[in-house]
Backbone as XML, in Angstrom:
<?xml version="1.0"?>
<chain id="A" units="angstrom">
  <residue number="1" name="UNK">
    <atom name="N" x="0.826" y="-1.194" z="0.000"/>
    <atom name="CA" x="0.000" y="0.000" z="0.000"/>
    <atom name="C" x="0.871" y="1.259" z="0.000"/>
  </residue>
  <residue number="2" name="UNK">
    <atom name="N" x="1.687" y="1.672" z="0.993"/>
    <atom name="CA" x="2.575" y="2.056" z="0.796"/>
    <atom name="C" x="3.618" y="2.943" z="-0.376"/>
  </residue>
  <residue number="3" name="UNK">
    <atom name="N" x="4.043" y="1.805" z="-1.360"/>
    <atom name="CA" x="4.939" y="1.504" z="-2.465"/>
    <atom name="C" x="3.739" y="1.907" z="-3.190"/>
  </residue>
  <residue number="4" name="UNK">
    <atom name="N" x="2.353" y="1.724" z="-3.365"/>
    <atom name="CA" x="1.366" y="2.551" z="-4.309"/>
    <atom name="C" x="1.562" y="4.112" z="-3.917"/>
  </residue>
  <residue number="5" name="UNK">
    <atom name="N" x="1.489" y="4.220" z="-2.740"/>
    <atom name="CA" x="1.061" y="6.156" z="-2.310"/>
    <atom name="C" x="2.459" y="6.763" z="-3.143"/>
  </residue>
  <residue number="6" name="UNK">
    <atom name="N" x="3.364" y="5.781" z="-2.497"/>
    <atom name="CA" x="4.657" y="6.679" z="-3.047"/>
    <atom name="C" x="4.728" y="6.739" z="-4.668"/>
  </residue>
  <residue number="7" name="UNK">
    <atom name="N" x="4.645" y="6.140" z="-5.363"/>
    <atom name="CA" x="4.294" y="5.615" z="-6.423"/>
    <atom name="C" x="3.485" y="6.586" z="-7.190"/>
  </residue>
  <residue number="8" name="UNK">
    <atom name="N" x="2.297" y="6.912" z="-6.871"/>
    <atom name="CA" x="0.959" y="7.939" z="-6.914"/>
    <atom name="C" x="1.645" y="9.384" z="-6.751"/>
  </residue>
  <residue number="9" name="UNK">
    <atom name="N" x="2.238" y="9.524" z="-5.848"/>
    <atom name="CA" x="2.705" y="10.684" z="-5.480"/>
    <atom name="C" x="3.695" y="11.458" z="-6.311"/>
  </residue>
  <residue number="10" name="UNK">
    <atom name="N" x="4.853" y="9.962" z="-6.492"/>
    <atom name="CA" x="5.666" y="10.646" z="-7.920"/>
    <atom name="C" x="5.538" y="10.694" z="-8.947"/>
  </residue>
  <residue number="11" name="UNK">
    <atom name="N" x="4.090" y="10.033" z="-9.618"/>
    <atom name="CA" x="3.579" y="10.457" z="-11.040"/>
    <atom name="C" x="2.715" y="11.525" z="-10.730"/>
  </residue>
  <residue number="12" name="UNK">
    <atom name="N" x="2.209" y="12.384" z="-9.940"/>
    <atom name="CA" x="1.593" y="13.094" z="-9.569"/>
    <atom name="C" x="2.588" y="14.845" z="-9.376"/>
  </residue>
  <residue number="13" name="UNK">
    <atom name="N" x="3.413" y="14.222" z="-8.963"/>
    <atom name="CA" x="4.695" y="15.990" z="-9.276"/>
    <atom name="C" x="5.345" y="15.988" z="-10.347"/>
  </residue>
  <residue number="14" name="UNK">
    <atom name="N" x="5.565" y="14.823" z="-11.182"/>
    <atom name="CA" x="5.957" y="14.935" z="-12.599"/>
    <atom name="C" x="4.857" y="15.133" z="-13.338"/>
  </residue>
  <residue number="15" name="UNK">
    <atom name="N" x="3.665" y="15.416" z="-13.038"/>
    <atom name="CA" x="3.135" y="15.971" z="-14.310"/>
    <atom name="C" x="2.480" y="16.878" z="-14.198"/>
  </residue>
  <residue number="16" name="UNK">
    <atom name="N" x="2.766" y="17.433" z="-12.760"/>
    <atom name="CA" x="2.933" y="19.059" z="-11.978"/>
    <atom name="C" x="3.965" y="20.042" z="-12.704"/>
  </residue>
  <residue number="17" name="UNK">
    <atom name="N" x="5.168" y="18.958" z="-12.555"/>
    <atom name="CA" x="6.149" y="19.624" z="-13.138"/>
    <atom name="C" x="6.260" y="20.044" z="-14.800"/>
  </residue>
  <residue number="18" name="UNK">
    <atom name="N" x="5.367" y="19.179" z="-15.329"/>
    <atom name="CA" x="5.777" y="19.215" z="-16.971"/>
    <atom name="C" x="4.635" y="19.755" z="-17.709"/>
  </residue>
  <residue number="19" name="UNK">
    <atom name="N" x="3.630" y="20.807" z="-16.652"/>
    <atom name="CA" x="2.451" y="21.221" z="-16.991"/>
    <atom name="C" x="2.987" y="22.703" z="-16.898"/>
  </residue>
  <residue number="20" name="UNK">
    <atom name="N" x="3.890" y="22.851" z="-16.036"/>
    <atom name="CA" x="4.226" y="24.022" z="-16.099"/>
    <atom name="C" x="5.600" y="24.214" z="-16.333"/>
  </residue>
  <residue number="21" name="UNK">
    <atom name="N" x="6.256" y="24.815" z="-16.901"/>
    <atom name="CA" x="7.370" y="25.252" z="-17.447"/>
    <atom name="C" x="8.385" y="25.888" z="-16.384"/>
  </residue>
  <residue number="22" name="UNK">
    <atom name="N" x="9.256" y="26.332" z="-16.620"/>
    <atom name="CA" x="10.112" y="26.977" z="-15.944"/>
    <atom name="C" x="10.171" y="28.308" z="-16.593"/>
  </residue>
  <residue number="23" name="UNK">
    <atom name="N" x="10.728" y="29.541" z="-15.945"/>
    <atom name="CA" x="10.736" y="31.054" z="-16.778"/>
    <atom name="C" x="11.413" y="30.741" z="-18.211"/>
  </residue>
  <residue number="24" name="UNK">
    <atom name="N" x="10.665" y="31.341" z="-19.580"/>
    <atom name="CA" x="10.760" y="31.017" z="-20.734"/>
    <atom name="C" x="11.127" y="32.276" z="-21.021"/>
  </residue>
  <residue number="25" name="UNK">
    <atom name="N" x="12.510" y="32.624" z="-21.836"/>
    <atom name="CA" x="12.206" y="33.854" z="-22.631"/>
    <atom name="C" x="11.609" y="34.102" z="-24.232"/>
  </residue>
  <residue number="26" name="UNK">
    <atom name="N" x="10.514" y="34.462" z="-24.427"/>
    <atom name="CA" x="9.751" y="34.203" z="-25.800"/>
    <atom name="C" x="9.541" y="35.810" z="-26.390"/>
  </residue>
  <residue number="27" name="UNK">
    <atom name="N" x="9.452" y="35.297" z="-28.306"/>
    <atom name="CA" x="9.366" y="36.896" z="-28.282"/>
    <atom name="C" x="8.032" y="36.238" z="-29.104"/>
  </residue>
  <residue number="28" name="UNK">
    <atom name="N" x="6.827" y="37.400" z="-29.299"/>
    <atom name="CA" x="5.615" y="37.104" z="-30.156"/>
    <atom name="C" x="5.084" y="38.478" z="-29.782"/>
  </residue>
  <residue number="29" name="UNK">
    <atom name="N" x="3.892" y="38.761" z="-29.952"/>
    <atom name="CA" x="2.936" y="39.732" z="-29.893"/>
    <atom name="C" x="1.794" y="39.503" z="-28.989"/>
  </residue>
  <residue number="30" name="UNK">
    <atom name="N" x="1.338" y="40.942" z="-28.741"/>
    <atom name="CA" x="0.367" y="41.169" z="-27.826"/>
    <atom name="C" x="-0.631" y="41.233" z="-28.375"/>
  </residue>
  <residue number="31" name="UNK">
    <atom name="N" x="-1.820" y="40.220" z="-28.695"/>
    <atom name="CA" x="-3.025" y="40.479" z="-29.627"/>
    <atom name="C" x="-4.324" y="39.921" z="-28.582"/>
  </residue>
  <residue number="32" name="UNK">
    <atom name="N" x="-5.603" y="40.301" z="-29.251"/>
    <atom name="CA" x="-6.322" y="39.921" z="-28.641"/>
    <atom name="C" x="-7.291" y="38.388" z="-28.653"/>
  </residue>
  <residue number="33" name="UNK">
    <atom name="N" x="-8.322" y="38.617" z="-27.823"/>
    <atom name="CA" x="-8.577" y="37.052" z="-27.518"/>
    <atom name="C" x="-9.605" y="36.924" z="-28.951"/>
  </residue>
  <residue number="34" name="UNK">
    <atom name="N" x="-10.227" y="37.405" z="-30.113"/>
    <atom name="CA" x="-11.002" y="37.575" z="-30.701"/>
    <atom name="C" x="-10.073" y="36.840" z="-31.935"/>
  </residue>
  <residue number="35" name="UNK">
    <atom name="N" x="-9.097" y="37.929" z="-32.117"/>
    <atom name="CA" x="-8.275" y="37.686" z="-33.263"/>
    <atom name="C" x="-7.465" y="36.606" z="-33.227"/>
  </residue>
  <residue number="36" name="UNK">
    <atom name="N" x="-6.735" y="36.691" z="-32.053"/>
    <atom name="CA" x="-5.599" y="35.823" z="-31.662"/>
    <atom name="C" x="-4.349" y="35.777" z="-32.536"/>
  </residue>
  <residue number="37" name="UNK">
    <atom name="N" x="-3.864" y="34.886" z="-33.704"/>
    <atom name="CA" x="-2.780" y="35.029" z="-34.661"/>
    <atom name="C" x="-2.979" y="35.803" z="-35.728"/>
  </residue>
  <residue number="38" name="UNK">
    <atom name="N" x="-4.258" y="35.554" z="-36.094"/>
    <atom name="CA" x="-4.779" y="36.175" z="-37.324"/>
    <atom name="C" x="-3.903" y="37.239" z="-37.776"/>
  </residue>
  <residue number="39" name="UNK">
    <atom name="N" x="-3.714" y="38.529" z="-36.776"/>
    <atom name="CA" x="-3.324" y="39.463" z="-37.491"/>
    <atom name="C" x="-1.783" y="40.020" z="-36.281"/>
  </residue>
  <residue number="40" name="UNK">
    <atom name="N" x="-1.168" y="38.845" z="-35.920"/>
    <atom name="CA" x="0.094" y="39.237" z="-35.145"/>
    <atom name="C" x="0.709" y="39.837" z="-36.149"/>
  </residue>
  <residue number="41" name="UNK">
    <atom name="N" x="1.558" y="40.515" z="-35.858"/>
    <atom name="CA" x="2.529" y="41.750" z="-35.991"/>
    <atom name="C" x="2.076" y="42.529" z="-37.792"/>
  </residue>
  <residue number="42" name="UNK">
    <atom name="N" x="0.530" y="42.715" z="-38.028"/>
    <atom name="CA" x="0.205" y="43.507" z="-38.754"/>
    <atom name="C" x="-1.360" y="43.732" z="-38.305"/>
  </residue>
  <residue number="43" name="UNK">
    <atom name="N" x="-1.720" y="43.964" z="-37.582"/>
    <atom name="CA" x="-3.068" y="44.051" z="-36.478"/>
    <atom name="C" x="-2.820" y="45.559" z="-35.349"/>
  </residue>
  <residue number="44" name="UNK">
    <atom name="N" x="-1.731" y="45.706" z="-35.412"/>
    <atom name="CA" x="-1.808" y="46.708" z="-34.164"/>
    <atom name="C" x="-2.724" y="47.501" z="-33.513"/>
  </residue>
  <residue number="45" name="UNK">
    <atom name="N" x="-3.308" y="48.261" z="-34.761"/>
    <atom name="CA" x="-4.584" y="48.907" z="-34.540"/>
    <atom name="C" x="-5.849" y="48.400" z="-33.961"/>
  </residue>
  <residue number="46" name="UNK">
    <atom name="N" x="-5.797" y="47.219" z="-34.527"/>
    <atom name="CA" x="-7.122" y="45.810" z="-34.433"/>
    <atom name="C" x="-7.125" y="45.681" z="-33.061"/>
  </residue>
  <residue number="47" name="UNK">
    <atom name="N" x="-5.619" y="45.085" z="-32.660"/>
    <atom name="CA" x="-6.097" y="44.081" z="-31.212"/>
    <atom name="C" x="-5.933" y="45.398" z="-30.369"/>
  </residue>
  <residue number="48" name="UNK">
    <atom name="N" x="-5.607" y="46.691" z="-30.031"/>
    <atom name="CA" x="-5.903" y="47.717" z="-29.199"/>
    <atom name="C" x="-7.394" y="47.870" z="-28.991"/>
  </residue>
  <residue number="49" name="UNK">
    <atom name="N" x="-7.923" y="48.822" z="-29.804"/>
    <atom name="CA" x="-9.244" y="48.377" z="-30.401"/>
    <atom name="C" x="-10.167" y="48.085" z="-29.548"/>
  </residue>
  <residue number="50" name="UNK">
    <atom name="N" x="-9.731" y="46.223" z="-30.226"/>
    <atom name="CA" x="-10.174" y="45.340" z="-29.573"/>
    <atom name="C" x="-10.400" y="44.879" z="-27.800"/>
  </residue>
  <residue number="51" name="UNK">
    <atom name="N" x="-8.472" y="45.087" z="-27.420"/>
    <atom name="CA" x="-8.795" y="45.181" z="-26.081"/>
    <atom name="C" x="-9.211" y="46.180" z="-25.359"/>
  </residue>
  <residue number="52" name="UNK">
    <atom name="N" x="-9.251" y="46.849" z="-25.636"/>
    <atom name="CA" x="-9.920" y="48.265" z="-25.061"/>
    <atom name="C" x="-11.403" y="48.138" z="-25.115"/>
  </residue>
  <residue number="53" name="UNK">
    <atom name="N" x="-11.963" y="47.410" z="-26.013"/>
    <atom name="CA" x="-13.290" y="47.117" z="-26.488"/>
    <atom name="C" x="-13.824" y="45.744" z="-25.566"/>
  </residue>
  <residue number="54" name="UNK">
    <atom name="N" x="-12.816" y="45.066" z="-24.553"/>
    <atom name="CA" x="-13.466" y="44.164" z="-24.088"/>
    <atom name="C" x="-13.000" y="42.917" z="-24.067"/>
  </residue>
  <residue number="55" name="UNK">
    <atom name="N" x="-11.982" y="42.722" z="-25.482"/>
    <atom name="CA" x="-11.442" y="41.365" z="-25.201"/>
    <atom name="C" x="-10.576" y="41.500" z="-24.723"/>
  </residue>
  <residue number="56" name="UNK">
    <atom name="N" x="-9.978" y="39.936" z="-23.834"/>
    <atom name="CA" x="-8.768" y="40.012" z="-23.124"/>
    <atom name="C" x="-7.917" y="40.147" z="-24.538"/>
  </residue>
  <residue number="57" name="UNK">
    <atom name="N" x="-6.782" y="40.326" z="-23.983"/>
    <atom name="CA" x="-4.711" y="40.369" z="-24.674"/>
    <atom name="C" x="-4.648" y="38.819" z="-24.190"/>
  </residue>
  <residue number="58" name="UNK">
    <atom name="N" x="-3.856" y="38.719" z="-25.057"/>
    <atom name="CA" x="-2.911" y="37.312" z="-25.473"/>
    <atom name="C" x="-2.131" y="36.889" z="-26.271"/>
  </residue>
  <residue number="59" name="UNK">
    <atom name="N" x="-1.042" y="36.393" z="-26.230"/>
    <atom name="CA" x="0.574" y="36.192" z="-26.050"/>
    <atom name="C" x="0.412" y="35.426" z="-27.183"/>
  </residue>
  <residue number="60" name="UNK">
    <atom name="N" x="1.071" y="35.839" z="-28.520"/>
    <atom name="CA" x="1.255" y="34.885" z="-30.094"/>
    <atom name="C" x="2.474" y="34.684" z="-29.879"/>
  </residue>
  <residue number="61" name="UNK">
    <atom name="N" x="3.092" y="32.989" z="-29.538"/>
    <atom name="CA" x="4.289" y="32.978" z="-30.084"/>
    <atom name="C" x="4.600" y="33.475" z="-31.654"/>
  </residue>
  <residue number="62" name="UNK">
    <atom name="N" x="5.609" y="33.944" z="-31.593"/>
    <atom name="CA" x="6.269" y="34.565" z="-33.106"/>
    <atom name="C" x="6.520" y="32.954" z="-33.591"/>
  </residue>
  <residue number="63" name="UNK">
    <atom name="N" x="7.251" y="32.547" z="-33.032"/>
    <atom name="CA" x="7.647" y="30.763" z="-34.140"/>
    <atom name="C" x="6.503" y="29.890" z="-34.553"/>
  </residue>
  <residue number="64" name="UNK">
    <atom name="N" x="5.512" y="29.626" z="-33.066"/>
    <atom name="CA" x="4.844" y="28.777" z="-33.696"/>
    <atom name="C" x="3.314" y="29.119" z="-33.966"/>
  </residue>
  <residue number="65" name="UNK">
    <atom name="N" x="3.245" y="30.467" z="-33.745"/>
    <atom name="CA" x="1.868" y="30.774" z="-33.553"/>
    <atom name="C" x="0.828" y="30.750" z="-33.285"/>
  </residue>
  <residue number="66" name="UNK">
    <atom name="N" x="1.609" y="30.066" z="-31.625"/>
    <atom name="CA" x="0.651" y="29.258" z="-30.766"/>
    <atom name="C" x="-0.029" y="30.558" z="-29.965"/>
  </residue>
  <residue number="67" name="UNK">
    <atom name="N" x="-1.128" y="30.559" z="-29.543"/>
    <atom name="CA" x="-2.107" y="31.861" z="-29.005"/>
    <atom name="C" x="-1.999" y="31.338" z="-27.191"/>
  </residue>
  <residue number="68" name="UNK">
    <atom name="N" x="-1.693" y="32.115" z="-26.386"/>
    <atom name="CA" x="-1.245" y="31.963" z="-25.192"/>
    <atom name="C" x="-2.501" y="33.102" z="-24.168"/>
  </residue>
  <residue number="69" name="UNK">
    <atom name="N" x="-3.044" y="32.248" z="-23.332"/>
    <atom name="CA" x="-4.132" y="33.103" z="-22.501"/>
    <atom name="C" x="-3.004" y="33.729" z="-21.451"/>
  </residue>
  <residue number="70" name="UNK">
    <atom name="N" x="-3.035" y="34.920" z="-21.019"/>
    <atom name="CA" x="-2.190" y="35.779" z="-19.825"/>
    <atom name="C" x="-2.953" y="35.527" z="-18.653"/>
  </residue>
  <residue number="71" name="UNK">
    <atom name="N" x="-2.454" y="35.174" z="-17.873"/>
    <atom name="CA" x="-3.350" y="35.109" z="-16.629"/>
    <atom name="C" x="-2.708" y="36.147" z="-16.022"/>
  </residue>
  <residue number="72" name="UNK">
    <atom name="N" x="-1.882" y="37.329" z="-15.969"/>
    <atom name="CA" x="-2.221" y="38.392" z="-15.107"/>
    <atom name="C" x="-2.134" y="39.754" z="-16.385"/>
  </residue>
  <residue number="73" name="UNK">
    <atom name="N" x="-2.858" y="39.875" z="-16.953"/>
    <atom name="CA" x="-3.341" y="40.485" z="-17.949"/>
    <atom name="C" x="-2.304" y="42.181" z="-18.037"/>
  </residue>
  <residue number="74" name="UNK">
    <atom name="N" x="-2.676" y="43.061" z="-16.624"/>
    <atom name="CA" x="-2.114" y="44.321" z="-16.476"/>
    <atom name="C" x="-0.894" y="44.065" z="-16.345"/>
  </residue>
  <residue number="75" name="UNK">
    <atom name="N" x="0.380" y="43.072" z="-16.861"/>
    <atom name="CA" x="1.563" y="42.949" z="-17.052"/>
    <atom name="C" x="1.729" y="43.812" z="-18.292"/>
  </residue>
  <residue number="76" name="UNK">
    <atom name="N" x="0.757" y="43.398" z="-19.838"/>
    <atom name="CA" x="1.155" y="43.957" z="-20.838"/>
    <atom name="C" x="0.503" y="45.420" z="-21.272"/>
  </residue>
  <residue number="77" name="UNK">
    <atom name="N" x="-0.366" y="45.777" z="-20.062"/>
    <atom name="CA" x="-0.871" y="47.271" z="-20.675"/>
    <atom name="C" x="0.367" y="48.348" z="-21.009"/>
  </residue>
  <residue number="78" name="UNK">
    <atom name="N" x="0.213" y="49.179" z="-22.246"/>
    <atom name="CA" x="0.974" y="49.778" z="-23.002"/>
    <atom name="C" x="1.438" y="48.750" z="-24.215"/>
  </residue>
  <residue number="79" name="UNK">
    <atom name="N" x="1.944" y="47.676" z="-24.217"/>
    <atom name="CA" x="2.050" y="46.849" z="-25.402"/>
    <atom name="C" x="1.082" y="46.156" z="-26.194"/>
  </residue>
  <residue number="80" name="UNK">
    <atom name="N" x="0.002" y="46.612" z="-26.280"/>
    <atom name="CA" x="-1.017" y="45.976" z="-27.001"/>
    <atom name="C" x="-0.842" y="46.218" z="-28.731"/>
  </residue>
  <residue number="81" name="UNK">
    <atom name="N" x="-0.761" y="45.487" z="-28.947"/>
    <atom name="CA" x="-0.447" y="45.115" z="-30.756"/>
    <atom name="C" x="0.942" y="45.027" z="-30.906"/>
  </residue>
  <residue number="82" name="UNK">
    <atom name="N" x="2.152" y="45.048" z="-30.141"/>
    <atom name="CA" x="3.314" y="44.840" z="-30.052"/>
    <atom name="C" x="3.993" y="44.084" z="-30.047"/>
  </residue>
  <residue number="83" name="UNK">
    <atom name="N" x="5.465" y="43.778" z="-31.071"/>
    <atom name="CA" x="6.147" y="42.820" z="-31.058"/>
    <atom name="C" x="6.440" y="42.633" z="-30.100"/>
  </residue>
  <residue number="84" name="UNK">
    <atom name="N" x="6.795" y="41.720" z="-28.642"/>
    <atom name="CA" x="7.616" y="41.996" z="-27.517"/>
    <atom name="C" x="8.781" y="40.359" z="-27.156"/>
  </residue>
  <residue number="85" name="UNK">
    <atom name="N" x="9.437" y="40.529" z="-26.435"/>
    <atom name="CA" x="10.279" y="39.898" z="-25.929"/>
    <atom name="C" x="10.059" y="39.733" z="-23.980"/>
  </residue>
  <residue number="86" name="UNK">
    <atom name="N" x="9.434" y="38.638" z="-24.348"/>
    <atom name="CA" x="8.456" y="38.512" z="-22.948"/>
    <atom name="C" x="9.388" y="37.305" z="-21.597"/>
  </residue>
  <residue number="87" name="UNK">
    <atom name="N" x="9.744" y="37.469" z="-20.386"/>
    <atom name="CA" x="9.847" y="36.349" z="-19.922"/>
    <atom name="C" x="8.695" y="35.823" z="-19.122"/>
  </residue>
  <residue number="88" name="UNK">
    <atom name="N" x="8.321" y="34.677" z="-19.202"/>
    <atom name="CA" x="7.301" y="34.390" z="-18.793"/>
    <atom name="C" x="7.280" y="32.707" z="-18.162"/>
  </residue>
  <residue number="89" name="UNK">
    <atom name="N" x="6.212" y="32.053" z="-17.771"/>
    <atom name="CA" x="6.224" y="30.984" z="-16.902"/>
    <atom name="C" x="5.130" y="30.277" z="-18.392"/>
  </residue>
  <residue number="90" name="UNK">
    <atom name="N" x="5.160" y="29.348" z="-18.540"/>
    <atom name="CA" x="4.114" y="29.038" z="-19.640"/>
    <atom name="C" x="3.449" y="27.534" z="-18.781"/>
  </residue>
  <residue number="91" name="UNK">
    <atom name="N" x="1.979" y="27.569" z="-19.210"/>
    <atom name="CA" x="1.298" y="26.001" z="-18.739"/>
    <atom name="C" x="0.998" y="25.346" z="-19.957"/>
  </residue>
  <residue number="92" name="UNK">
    <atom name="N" x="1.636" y="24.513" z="-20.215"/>
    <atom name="CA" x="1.246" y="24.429" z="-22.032"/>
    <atom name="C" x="-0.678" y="23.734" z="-21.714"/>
  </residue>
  <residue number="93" name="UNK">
    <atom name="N" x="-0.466" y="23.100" z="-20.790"/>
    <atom name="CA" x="-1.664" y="22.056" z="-20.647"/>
    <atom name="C" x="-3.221" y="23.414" z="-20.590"/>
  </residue>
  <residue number="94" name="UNK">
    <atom name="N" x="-2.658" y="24.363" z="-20.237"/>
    <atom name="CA" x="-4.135" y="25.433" z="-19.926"/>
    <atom name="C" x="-3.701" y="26.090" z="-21.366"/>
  </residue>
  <residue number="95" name="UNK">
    <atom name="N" x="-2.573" y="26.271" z="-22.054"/>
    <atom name="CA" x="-2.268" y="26.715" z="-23.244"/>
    <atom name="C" x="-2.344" y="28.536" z="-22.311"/>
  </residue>
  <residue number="96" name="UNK">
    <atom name="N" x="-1.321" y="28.992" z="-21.065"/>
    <atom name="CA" x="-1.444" y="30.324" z="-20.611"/>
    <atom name="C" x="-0.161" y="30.589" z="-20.398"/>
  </residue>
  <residue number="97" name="UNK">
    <atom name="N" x="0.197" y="31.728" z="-19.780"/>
    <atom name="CA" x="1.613" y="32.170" z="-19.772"/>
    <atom name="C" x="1.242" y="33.042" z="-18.350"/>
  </residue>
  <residue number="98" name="UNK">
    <atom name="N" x="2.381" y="33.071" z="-17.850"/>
    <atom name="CA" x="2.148" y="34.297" z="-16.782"/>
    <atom name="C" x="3.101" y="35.431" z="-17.088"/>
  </residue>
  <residue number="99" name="UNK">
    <atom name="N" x="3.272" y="36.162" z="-17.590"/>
    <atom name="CA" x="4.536" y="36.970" z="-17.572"/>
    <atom name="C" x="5.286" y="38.044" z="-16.832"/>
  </residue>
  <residue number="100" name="UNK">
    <atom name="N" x="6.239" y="37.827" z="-16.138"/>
    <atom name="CA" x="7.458" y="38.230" z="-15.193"/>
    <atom name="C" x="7.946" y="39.661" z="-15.664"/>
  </residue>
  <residue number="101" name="UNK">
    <atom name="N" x="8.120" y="39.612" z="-16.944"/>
    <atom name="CA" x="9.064" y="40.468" z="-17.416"/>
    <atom name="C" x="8.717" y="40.715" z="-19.183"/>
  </residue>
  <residue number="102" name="UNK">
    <atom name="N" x="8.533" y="42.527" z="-19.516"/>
    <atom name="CA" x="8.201" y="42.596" z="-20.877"/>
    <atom name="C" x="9.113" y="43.947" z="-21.409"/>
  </residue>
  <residue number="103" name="UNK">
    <atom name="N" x="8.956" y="43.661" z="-22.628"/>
    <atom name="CA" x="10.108" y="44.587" z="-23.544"/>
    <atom name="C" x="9.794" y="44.849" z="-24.848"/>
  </residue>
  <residue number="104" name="UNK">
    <atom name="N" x="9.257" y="45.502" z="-25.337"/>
    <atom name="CA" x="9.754" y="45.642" z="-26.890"/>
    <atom name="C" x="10.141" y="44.962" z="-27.489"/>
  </residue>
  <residue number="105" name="UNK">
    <atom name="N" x="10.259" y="44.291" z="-28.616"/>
    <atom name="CA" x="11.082" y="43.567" z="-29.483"/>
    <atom name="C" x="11.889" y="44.542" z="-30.599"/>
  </residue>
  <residue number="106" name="UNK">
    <atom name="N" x="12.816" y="44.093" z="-30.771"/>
    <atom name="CA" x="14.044" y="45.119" z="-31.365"/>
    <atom name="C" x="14.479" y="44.443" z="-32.844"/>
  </residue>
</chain>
C-alpha cells in the first residue's frame, strides 16, 4: 500500500512539473482574444481596439503561432499590438503564460 502512495505521489509531481514550465524567454505579440494570430505583428490597430473594447490580450508565439491566454493580464498594458520579448512561466496544458518580465522587441 505504501509503495502505491509513493508511487501515486511521484507520477503526480511529474506531471505538476511538466504542466508548467520553468521562466521562458519568448518573443511574439500582444493580440487579442477575438483575433488571436490572425493578425500578429500587422493588427496593431485591431487588437488595441479590440482590447480596449473588451477582449482580453494574449501572447502569439512569433515561431509557432501558438495563441497563449495571460493570466495576469495588467503585465502587458501599453504593449497591445506589439512585437515583444516577454519572460514568462508558460502552462502548455491550460495553453497560458504568466509573464514576469516585458520589452519591446528590437
Amino acid at each position: 500500500m505504501k509503495r502505491s502512495l509513493v508511487l501515486a505521489a511521484a507520477v503526480l509531481s511529474f506531471a505538476a512539473a511538466t504542466a508548467f514550465a520553468a521562466d521562458s524567454k519568448l518573443t511574439g505579440y500582444i493580440s487579442d482574444s477575438m483575433c488571436g494570430a490572425k493578425h500578429a505583428g500587422t493588427g496593431a490597430a485591431c487588437a488595441k481596439k479590440c482590447i480596449e473594447g473588451g477582449s482580453a490580450p494574449v501572447f502569439v508565439d512569433a515561431d509557432s503561432k501558438t495563441v497563449y491566454a495571460i493570466d495576469n493580464p495588467d503585465s502587458v498594458k501599453g504593449f497591445y499590438g506589439a512585437k515583444v520579448d516577454v519572460t514568462a512561466t508558460a502552462d502548455t496544458d491550460k495553453k497560458s503564460v504568466h509573464i514576469t518580465a516585458i520589452a519591446e522587441a528590437k
